[in-house]
Backbone and ligand atoms as CSV (ligand in chain L), in Angstrom:
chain,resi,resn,atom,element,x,y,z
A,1,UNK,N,N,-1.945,52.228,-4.305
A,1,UNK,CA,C,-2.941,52.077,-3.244
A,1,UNK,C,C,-2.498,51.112,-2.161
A,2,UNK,N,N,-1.741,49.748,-2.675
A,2,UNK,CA,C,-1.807,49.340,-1.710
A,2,UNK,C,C,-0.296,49.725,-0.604
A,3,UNK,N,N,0.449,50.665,-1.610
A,3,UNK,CA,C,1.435,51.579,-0.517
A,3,UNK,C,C,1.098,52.235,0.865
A,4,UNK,N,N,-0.167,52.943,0.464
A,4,UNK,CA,C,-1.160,53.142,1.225
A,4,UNK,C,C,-1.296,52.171,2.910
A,5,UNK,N,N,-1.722,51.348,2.175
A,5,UNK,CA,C,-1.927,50.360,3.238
A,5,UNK,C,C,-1.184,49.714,4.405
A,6,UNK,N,N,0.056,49.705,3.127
A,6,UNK,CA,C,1.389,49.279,4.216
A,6,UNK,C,C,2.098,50.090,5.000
A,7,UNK,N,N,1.973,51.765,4.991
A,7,UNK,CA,C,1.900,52.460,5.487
A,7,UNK,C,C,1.585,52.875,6.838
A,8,UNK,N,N,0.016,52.601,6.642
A,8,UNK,CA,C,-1.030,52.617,7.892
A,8,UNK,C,C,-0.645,51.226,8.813
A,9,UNK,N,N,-0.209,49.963,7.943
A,9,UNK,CA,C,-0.230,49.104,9.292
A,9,UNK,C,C,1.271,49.272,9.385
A,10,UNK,N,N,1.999,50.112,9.280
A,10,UNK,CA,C,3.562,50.212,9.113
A,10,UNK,C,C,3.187,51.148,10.414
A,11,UNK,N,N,2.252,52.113,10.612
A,11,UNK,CA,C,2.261,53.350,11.368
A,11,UNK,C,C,1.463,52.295,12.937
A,12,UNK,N,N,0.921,51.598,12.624
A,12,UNK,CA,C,0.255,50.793,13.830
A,12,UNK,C,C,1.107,50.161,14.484
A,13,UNK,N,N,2.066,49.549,14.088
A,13,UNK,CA,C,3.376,48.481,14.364
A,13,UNK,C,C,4.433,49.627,15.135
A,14,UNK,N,N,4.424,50.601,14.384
A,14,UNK,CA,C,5.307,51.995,15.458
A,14,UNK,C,C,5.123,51.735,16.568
A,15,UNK,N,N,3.883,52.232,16.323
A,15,UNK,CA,C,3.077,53.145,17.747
A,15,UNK,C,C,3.069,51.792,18.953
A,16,UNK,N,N,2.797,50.608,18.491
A,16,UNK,CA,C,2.946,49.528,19.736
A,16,UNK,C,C,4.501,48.969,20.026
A,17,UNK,N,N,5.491,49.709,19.520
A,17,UNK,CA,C,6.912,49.829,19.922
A,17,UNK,C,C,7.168,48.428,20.380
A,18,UNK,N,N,6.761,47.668,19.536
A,18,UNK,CA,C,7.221,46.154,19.672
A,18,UNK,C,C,8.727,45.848,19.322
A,19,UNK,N,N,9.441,45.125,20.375
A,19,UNK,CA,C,11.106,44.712,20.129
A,19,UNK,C,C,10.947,43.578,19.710
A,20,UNK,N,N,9.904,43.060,19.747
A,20,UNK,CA,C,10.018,41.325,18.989
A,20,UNK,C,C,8.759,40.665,18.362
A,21,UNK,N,N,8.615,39.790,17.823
A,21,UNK,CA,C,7.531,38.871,17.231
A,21,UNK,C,C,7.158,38.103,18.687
A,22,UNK,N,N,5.870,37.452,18.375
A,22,UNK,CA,C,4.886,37.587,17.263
A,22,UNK,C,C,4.266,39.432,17.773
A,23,UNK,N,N,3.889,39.653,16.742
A,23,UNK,CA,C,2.691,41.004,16.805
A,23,UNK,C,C,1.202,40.545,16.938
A,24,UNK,N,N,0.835,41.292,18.231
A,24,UNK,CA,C,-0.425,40.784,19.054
A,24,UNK,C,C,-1.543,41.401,18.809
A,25,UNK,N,N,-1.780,40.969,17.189
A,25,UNK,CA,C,-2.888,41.583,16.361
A,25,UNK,C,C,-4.433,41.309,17.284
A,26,UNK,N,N,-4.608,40.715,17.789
A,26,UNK,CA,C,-5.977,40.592,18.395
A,26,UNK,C,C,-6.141,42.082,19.286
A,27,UNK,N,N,-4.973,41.530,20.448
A,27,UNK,CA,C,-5.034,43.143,20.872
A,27,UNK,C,C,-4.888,44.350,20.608
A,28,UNK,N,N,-4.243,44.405,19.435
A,28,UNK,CA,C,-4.113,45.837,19.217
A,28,UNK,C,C,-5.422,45.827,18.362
A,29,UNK,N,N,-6.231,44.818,17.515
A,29,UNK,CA,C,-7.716,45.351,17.129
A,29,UNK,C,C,-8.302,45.622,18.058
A,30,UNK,N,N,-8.185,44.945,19.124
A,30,UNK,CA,C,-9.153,45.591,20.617
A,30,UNK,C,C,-8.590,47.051,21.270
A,31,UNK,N,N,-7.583,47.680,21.385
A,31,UNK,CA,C,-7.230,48.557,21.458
A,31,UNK,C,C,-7.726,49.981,20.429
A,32,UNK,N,N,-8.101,49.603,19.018
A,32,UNK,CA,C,-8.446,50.145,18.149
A,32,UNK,C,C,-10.049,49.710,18.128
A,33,UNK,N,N,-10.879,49.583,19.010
A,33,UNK,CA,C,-11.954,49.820,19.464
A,33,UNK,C,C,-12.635,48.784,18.653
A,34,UNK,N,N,-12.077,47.586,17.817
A,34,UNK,CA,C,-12.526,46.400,17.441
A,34,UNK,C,C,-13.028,45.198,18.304
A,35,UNK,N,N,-14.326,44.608,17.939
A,35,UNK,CA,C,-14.306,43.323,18.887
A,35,UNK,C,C,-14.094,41.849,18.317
A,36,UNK,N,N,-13.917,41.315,18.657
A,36,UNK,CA,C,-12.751,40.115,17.877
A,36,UNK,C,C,-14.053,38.638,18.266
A,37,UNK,N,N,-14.820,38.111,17.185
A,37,UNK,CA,C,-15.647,37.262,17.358
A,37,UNK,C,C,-15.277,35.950,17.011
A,38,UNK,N,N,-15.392,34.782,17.663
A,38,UNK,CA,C,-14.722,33.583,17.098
A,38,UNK,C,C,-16.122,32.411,16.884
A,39,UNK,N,N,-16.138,32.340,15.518
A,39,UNK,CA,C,-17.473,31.229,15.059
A,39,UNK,C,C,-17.082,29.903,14.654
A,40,UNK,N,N,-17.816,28.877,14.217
A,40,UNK,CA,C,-16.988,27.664,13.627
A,40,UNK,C,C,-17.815,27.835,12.514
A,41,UNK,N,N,-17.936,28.619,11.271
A,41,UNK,CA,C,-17.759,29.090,9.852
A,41,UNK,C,C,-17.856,27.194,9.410
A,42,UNK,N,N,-18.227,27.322,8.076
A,42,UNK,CA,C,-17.744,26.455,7.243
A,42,UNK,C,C,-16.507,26.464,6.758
A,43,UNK,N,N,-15.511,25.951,6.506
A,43,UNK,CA,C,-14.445,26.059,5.637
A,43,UNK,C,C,-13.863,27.068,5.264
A,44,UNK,N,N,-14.975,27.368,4.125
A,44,UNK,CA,C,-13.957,27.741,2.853
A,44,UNK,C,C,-14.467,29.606,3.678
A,45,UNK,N,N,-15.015,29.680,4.432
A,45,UNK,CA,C,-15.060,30.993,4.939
A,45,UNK,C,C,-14.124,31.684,5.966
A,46,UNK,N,N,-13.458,32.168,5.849
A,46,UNK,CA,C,-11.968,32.932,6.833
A,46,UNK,C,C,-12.479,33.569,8.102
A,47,UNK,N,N,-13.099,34.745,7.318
A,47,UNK,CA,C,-13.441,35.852,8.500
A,47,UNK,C,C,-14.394,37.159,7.521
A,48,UNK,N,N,-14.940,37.768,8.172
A,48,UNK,CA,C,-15.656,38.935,8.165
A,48,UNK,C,C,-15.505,39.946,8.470
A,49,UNK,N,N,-15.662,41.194,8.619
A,49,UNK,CA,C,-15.905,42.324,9.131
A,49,UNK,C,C,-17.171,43.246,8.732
A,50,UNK,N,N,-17.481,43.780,9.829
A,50,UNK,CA,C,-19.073,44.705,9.316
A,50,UNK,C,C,-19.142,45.583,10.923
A,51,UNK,N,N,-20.484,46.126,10.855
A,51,UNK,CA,C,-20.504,47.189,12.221
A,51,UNK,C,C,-22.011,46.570,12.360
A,52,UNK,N,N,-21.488,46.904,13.834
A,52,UNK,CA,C,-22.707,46.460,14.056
A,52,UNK,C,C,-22.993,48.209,15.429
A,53,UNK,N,N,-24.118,48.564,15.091
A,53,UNK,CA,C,-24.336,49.902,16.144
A,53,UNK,C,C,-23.403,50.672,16.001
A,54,UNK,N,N,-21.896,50.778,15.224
A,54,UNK,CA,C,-21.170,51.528,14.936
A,54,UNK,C,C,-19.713,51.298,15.473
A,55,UNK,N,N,-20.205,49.734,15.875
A,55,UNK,CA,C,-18.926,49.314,16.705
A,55,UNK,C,C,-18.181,48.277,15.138
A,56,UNK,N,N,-16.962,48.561,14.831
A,56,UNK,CA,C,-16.704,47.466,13.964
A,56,UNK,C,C,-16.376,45.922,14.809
A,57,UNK,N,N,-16.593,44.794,13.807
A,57,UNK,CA,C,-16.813,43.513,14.147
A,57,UNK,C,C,-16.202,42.998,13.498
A,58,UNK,N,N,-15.295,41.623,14.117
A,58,UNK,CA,C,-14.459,40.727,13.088
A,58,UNK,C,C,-14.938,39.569,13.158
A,59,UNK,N,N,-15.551,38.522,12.695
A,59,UNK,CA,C,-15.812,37.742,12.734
A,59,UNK,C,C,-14.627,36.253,12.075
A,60,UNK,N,N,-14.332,35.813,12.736
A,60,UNK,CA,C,-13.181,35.104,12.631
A,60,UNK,C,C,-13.734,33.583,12.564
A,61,UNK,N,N,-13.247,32.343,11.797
A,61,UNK,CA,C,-13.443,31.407,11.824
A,61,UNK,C,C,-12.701,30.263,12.888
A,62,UNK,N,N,-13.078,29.707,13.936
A,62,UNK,CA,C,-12.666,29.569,15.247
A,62,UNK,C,C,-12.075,27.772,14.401
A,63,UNK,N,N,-12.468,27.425,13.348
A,63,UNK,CA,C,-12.190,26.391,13.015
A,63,UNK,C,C,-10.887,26.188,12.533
A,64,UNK,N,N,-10.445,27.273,11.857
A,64,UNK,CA,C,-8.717,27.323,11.467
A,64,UNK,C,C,-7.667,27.549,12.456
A,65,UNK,N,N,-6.432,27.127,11.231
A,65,UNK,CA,C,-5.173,27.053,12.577
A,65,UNK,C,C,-5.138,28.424,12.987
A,66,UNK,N,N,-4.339,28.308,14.377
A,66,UNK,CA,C,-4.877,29.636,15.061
A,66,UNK,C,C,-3.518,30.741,13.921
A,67,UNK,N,N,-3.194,30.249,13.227
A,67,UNK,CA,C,-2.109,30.966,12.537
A,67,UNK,C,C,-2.896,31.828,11.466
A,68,UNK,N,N,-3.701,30.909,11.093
A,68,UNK,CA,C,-4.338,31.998,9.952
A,68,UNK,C,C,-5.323,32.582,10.170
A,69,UNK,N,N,-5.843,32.115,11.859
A,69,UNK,CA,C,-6.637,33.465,11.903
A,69,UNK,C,C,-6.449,34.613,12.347
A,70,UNK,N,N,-4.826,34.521,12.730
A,70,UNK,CA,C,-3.975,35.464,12.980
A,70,UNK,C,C,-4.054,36.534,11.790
A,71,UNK,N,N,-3.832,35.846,10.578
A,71,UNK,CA,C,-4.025,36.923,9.016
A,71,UNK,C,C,-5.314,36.634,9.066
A,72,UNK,N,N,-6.068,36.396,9.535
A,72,UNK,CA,C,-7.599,37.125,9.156
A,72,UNK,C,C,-8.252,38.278,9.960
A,73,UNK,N,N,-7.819,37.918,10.913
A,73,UNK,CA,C,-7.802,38.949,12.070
A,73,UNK,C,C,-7.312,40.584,11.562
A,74,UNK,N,N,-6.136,40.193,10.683
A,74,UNK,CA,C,-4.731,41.154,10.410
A,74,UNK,C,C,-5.401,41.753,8.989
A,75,UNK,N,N,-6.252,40.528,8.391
A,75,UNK,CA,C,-6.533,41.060,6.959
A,75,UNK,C,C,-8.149,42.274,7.095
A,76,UNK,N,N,-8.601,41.561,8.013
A,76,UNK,CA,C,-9.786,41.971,8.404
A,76,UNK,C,C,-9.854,43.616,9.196
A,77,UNK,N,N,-8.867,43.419,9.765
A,77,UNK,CA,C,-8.716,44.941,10.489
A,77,UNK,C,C,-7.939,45.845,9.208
A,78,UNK,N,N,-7.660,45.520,8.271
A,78,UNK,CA,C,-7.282,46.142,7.056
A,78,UNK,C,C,-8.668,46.878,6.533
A,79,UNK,N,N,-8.888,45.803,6.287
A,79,UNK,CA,C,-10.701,46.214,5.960
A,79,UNK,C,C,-11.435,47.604,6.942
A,80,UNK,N,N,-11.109,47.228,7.950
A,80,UNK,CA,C,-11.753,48.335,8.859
A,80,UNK,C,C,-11.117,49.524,8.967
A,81,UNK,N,N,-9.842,49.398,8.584
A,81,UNK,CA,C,-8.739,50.659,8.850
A,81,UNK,C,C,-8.807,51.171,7.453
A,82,UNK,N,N,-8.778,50.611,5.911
A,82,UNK,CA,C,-8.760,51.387,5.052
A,82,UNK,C,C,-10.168,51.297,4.245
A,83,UNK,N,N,-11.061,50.699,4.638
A,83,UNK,CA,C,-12.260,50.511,3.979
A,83,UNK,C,C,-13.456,50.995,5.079
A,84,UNK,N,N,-13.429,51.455,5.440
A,84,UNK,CA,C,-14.717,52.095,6.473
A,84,UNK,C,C,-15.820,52.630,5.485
A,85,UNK,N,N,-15.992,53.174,4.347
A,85,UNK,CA,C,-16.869,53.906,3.515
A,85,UNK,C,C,-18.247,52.545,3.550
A,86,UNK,N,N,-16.966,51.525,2.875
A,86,UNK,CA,C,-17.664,50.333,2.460
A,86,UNK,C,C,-18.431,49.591,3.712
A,87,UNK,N,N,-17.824,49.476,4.835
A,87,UNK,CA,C,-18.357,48.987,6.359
A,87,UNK,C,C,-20.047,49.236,6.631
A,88,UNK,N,N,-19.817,50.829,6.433
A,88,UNK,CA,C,-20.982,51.716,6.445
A,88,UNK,C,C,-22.433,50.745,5.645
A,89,UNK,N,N,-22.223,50.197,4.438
A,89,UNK,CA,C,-23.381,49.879,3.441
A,89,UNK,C,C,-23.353,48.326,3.542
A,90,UNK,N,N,-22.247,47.791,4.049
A,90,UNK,CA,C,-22.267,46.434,3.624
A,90,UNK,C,C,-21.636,45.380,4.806
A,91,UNK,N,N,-21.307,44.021,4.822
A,91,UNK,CA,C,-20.468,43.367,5.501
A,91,UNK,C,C,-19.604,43.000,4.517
A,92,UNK,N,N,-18.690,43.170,4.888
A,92,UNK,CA,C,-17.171,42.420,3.876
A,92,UNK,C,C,-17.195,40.781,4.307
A,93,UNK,N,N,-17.330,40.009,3.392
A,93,UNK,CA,C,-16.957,38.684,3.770
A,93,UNK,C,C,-15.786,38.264,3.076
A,94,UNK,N,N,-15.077,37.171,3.521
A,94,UNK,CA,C,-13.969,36.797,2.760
A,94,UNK,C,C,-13.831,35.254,3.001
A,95,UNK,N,N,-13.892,34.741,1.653
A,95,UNK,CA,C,-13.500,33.510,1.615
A,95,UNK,C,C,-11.952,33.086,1.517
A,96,UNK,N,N,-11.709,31.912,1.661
A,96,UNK,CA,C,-10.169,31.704,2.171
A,96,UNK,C,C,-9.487,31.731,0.356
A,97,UNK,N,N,-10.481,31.554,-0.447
A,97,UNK,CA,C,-9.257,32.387,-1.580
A,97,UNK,C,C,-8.973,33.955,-2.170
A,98,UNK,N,N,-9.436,34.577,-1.351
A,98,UNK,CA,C,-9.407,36.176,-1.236
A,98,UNK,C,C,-8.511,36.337,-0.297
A,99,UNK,N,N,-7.228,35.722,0.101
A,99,UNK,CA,C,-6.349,35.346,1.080
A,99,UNK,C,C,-5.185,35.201,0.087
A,100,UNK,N,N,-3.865,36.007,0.265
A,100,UNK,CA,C,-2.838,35.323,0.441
A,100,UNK,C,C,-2.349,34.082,1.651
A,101,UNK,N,N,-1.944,33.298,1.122
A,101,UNK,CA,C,-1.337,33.116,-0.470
A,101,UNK,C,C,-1.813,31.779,-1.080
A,102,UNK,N,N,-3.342,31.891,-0.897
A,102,UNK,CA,C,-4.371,30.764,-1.115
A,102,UNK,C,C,-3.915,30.248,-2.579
A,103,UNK,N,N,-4.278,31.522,-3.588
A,103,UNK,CA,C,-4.609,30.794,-5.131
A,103,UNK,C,C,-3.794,32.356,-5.583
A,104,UNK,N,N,-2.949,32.545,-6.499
A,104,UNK,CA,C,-2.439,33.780,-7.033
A,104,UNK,C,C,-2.979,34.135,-7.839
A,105,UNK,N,N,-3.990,33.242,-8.515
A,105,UNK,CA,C,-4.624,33.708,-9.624
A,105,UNK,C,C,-5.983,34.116,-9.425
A,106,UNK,N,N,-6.786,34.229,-7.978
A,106,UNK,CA,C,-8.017,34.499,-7.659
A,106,UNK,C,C,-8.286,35.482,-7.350
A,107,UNK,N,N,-9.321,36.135,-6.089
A,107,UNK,CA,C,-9.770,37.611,-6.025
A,107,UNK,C,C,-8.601,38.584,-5.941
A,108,UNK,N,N,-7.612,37.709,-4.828
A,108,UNK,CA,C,-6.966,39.146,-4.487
A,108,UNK,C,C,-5.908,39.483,-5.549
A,109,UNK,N,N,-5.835,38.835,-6.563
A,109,UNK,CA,C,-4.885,39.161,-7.978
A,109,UNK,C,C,-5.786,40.496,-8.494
A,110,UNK,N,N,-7.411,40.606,-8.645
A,110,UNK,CA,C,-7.709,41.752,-9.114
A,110,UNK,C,C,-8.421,42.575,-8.395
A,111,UNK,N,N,-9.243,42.434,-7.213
A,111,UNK,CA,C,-10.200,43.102,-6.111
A,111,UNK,C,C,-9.197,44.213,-5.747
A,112,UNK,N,N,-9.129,45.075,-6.115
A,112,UNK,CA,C,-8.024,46.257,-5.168
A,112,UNK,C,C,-8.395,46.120,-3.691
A,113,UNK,N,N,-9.517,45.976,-3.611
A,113,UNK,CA,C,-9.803,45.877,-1.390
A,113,UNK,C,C,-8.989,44.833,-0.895
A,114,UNK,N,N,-9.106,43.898,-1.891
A,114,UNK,CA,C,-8.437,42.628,-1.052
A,114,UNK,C,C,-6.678,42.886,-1.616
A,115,UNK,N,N,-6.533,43.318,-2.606
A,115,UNK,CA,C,-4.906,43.707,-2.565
A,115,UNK,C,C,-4.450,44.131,-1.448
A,116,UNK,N,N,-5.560,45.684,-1.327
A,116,UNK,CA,C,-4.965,46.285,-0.354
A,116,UNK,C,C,-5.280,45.714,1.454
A,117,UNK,N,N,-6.022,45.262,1.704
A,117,UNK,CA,C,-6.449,44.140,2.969
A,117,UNK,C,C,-5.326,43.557,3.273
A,118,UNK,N,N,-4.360,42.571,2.162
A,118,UNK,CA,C,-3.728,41.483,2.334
A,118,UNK,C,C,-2.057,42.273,2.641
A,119,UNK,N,N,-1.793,43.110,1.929
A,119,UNK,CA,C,-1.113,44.162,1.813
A,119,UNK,C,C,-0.665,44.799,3.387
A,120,UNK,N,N,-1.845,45.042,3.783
A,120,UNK,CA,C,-1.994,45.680,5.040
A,120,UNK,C,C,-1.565,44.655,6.481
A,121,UNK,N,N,-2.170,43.402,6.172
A,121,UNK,CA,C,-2.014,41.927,7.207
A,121,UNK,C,C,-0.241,41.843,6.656
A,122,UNK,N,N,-0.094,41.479,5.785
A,122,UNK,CA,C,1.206,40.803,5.779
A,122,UNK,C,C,2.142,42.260,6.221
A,123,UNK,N,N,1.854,43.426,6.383
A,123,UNK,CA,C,3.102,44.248,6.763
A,123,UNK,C,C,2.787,44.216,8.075
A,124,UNK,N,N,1.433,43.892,8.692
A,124,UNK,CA,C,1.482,44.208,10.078
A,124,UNK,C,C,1.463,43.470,10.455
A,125,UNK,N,N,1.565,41.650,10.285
A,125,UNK,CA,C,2.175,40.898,10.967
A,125,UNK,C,C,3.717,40.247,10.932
A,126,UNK,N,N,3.686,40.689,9.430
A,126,UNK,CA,C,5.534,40.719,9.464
A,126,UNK,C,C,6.016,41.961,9.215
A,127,UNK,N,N,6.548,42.905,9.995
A,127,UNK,CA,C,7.099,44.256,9.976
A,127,UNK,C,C,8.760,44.216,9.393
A,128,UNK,N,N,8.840,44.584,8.172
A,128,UNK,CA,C,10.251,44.872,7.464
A,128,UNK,C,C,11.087,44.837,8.195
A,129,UNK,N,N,10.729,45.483,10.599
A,129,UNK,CA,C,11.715,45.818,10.802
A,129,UNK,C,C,12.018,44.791,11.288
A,130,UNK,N,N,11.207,44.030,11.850
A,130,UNK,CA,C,11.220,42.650,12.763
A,130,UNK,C,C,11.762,41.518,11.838
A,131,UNK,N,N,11.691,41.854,11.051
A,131,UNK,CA,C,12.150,40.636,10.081
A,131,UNK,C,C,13.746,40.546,9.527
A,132,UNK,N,N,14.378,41.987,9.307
A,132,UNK,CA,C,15.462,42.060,9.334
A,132,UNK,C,C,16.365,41.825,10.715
A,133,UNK,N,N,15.678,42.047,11.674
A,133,UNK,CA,C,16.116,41.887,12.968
A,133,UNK,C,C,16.045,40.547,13.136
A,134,UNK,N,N,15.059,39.632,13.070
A,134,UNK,CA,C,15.141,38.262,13.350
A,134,UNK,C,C,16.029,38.059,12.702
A,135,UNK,N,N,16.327,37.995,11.055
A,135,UNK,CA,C,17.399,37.428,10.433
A,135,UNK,C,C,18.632,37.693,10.508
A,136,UNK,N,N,18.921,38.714,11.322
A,136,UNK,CA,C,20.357,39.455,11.818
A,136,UNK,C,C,20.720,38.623,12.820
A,137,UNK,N,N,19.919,38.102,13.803
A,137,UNK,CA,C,19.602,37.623,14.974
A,137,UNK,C,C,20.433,36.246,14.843
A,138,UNK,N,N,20.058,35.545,13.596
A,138,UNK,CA,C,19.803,34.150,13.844
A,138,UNK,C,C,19.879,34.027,12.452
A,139,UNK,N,N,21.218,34.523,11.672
A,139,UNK,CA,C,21.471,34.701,10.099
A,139,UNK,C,C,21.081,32.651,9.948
A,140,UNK,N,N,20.744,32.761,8.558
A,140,UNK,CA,C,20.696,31.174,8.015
A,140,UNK,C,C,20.318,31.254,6.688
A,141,UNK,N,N,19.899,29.845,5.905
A,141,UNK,CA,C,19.788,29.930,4.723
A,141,UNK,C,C,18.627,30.286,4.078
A,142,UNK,N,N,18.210,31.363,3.157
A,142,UNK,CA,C,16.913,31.267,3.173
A,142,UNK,C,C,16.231,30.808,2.006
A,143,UNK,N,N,17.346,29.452,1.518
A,143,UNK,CA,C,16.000,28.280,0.666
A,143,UNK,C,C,16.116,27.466,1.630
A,144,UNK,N,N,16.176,27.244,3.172
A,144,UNK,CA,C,16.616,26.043,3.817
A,144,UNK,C,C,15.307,26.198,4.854
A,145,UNK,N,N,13.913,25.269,3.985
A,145,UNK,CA,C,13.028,25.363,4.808
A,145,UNK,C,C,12.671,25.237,6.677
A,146,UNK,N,N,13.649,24.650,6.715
A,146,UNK,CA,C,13.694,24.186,8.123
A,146,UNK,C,C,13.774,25.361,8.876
A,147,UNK,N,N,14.985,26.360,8.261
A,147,UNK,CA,C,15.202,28.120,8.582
A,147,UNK,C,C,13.805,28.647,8.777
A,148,UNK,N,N,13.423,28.802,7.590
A,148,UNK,CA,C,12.324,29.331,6.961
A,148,UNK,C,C,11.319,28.942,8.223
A,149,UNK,N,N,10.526,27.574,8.272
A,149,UNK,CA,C,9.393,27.623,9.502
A,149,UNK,C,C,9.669,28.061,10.724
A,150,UNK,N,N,11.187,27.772,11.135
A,150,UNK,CA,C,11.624,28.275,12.421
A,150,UNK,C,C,10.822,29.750,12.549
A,151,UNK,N,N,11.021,30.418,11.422
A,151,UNK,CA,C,11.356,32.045,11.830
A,151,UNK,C,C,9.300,32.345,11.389
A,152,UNK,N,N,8.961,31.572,10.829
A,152,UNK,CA,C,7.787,31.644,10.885
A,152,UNK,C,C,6.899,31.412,12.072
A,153,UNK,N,N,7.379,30.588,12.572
A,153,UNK,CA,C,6.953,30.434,14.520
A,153,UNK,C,C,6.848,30.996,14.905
A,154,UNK,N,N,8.307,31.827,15.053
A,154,UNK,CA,C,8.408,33.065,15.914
A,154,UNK,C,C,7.668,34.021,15.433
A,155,UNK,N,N,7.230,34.792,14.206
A,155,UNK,CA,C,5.784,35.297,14.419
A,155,UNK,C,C,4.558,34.833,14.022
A,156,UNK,N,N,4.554,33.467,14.798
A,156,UNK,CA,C,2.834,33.091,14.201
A,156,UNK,C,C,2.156,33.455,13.407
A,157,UNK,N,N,3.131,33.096,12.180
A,157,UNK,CA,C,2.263,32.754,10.716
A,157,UNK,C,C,2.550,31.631,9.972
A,158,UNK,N,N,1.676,31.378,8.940
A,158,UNK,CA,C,2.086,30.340,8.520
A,158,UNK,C,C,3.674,30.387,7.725
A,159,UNK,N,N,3.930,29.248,6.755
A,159,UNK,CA,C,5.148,29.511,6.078
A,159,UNK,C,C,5.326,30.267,4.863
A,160,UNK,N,N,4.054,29.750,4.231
A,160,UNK,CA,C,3.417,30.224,2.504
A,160,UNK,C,C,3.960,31.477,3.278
A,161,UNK,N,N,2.810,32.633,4.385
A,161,UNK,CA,C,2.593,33.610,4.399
A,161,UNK,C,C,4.264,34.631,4.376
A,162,UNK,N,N,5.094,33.582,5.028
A,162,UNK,CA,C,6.347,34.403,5.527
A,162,UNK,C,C,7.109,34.125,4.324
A,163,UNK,N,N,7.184,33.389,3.368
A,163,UNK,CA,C,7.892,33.607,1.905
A,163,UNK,C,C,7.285,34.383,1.284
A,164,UNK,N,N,5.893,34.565,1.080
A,164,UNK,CA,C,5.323,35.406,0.540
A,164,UNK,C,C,5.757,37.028,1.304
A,165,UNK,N,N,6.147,36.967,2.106
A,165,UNK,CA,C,6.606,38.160,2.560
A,165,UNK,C,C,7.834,38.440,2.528
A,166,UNK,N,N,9.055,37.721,2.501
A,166,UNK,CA,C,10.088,37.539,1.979
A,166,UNK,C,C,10.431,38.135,0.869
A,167,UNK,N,N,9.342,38.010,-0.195
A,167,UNK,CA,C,9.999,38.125,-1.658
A,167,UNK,C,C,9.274,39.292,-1.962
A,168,UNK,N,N,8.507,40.166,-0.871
A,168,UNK,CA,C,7.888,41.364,-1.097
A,168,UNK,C,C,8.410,42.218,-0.004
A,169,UNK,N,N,9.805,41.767,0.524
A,169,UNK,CA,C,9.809,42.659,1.575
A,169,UNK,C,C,10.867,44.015,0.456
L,1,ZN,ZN,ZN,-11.010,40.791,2.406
């Protein structure tokens, strides 16, 4: 399932024929007829998605670094792209440990939505292809953290998120 997923944001990342990082997930949810809401949430709350009149809605926590609401944004339009059934009856909320790469041992270890959500954010903000390309680019070591955040900059995410993508690419 969550092949699935990486798929669809594998097929989104095409189609905006991007030659470089970062990937400009806000806009392309606005392009995909999403509206992108920014609240100051409590904490431990990330982001949302739900419809409102039939328009889907992201509700984003305006209080985090703007990096992770980059993957909430990314995780959230997952939600809307492979979970629409669910949109229909409910609001998806997500707390920040239903998040890679919060806690490994929490929701998204067994929730298949949030497997596949997180699944979906981490391929479409780090694209297999962009990532081999950066590292072709600008070869270095990759236990040599200093490497490591560099190349995380360049697509505005955090670091957790880009090892965690590393070892799943
Ligand atoms: Zn979620």
């Amino acid at each position: 399932m969550s092949e699935f997923a990486k798929e669809q944001a594998c097929a989104l990342v095409e189609k905006l024929g991007l030659k470089a990082p970062p990937v400009p997930v806000e806009k392309l949810a606005r392009a995909l007829g999403v509206r992108v809401e920014y609240s100051p949430f409590d904490d431990e709350l990330s982001g949302m998605a739900f419809l409102r009149e039939g328009t889907p809605i992201i509700g984003v926590n305006s209080n985090h670094h703007p990096n992770r609401q980059r993957f909430t944004i990314a995780h959230e339009l997952g939600h809307i792209v492979l979970h629409r059934p669910h949109l229909e009856t409910s609001v998806m909320i997500d707390k920040s440990r239903n998040f890679i790469p919060r806690d490994p041992t929490s929701a998204q270890g067994t929730d298949p939505l949030e497997i596949q959500a997180n699944a979906f954010a981490s391929e479409l903000l780090l694209p297999a292809k962009l990532i081999r390309q950066a590292l072709a680019e600008r070869p270095g070591d990759l236990n040599d953290d200093d490497y490591l955040i560099a190349l995380a900059k360049r697509f505005r995410v955090s670091l957790t998120a880009f090892q965690y993508r590393l070892e799943n690419i």
